[in-house]
C-alpha positions in Angstrom: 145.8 75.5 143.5 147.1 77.9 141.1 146.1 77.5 137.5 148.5 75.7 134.5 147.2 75.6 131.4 149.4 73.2 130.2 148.7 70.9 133.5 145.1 71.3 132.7 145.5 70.6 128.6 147.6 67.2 129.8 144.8 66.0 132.1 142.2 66.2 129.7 144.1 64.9 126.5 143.7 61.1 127.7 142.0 58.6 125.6 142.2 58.7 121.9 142.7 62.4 120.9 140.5 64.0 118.3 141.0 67.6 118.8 142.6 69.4 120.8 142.2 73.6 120.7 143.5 76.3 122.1 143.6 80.6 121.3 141.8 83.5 120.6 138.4 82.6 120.9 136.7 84.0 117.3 134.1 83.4 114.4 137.4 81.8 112.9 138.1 79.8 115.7 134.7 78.5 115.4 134.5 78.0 111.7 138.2 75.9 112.5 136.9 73.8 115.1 133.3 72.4 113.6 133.7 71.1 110.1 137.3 69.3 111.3 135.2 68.0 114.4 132.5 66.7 112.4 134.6 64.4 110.3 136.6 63.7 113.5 133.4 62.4 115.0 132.5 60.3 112.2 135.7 58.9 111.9 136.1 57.4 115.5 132.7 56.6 116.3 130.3 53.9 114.4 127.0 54.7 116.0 125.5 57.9 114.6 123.5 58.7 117.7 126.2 59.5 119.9 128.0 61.8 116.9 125.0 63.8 116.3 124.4 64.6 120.8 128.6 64.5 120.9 128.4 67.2 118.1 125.5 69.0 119.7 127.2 69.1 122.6 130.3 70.4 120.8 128.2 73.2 119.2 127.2 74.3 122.6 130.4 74.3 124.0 131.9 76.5 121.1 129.2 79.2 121.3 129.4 78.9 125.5 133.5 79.9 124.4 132.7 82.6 121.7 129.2 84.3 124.4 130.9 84.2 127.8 134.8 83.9 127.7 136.5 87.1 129.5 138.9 89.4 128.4 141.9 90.6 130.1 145.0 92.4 128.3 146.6 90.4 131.0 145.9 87.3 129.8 147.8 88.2 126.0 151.5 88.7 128.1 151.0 84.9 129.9 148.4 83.4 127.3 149.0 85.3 123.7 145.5 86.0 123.8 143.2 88.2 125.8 140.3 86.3 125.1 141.6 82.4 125.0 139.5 79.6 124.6 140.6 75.4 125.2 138.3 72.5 123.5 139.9 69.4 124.0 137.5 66.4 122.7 138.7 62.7 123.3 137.1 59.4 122.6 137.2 57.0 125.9 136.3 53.3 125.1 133.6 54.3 123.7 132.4 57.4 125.3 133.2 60.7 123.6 134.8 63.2 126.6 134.9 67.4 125.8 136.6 69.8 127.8 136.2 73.3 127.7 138.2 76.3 129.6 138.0 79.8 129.3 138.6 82.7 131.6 135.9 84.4 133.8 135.3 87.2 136.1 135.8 85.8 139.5 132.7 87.3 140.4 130.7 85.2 138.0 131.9 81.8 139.4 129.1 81.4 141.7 126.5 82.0 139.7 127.7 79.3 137.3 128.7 76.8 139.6 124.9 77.5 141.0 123.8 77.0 138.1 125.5 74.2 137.0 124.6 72.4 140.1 120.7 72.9 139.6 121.2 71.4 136.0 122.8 68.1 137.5 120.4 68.2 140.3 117.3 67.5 137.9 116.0 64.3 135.9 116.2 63.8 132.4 112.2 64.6 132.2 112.7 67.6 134.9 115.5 69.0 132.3 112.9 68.3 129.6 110.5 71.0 131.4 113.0 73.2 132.4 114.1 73.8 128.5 110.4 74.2 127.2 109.7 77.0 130.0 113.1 78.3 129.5 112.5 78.5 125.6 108.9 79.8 126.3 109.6 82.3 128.6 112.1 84.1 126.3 114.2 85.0 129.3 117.4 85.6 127.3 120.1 87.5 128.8 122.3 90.1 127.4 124.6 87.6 125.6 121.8 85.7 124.0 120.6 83.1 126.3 118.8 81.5 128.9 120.9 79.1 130.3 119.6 76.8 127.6 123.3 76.0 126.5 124.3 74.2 129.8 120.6 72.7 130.0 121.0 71.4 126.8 124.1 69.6 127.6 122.9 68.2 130.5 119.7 66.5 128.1 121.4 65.2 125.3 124.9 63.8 127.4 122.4 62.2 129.9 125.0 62.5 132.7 126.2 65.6 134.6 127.9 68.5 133.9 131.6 68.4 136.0 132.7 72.2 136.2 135.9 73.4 138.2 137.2 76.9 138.8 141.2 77.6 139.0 142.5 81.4 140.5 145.0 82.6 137.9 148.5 83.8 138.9 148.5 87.6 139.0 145.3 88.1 138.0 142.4 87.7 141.3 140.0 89.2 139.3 139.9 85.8 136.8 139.1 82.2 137.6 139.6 79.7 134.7 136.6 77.7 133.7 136.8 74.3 133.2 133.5 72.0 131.9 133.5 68.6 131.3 130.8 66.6 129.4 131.2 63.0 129.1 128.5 61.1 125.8 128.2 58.0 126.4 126.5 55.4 124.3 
C-alpha cells in the first residue's frame, strides 16, 4: 500500500483531538508544538501522572522528528517540505494516543523496526536495565543517541511501541515512518 498522508492524518485524528501537526520539521516547529501541548495536556487530563509520561513521551517524539527525519527535495513538490514531520496527539477515554510520521531512507527501515521490536520484546524492569547500560556505556551515535529515545518510550507508556512503514509514490528510496505510543492511566 502506497502511502497518503492525508489517509494516514484521518486515521490517527480519532478520539478527542489536541494537536494535530504537520511541516517542516525545525527548532520552530518544536518551540510551536511543546508549550501549546503542555497546556493541551493539562487541559484534557485530571491526573498529573499521565501528563508529565504523555509529555515525556511527547518530548521524545519531537526530538526523534527534529534527529532522524530525511530529506528529500522530492518530498517539497508532493509535501511542501523536504524535511516534513506529522504529531498528531489525541485523548481516548482516558488514554492519551501520539502519532508520529516522518520520512526515512528505505534502507534504515530495518534497523528500526529491529529495533523497535527488541524494545517491546523486554519487561518493564528488563527496559529499566537496558537504559542504565545504554546511558553508561555512552554509546551515542552520530545524531546524539543511543536508542534511549524509543527505550524511553517504551518505560514510561508501559505498553509497546506500534511502528509501520509505507513506500512513497515516486520516491523507492523513502519509507514513511509511522510510531504510535498509547499512555494509559
Amino acid at each position: 500500500m502506497l502511502f497518503d498522508l492525508n489517509k494516514w492524518m484521518t486515521e490517527k485524528c480519532n478520539g478527542d483531538v489536541l494537536i494535530e501537526r504537520v511541516g517542516t520539521v525545525s527548532e520552530s516547529y518544536i518551540d510551536d508544538i511543546l508549550p501549546a501541548m503542555e497546556q493541551r495536556l493539562q487541559d484534557k487530563f485530571d491526573k498529573g501522572s499521565i501528563r508529565k509520561r504523555a509529555f515525556h513521551i511527547i518530548v521524545e517524539c519531537v526530538q526523534n522528528l527534529y534527529h532522524h527525519a530525511d530529506t528529500d527535495s522530492r518530498m517539497t513538490a508532493q509535501y511542501g517540505a523536504d524535511r516534513l514531520g506529522c504529531i498528531i496527539i489525541t485523548k481516548v477515554g482516558d488514554d492519551c494516543h501520539i502519532s508520529t510520521g516522518n520520512f526515512v531512507k528505505s534502507d534504515k527501515t530495518m534497523g528500526i523496526k529491529k529495533q523497535i521490536d527488541y524494545i517491546n520484546s523486554l519487561s518493564q524492569e528488563q527496559l529499566r536495565n537496558l537504559y542504565r547500560n545504554a546511558v553508561g556505556l555512552n554509546d551515542f551515535s552520530e545524531k546524539g543517541g543511543a536508542g534511549l529515545g524509543m527505550i524511553d518510550m517504551a518505560r514510561k507508556s508501559g505498553n509497546e511501541l506500534v511502528c509501520q512503514f509505507y513506500p512513497v509514490k515516486d520516491m523507492p528510496n523513502l519509507n514513511f515512518f509511522s510510531l504510535d505510543v498509547v499512555i494509559s492511566q
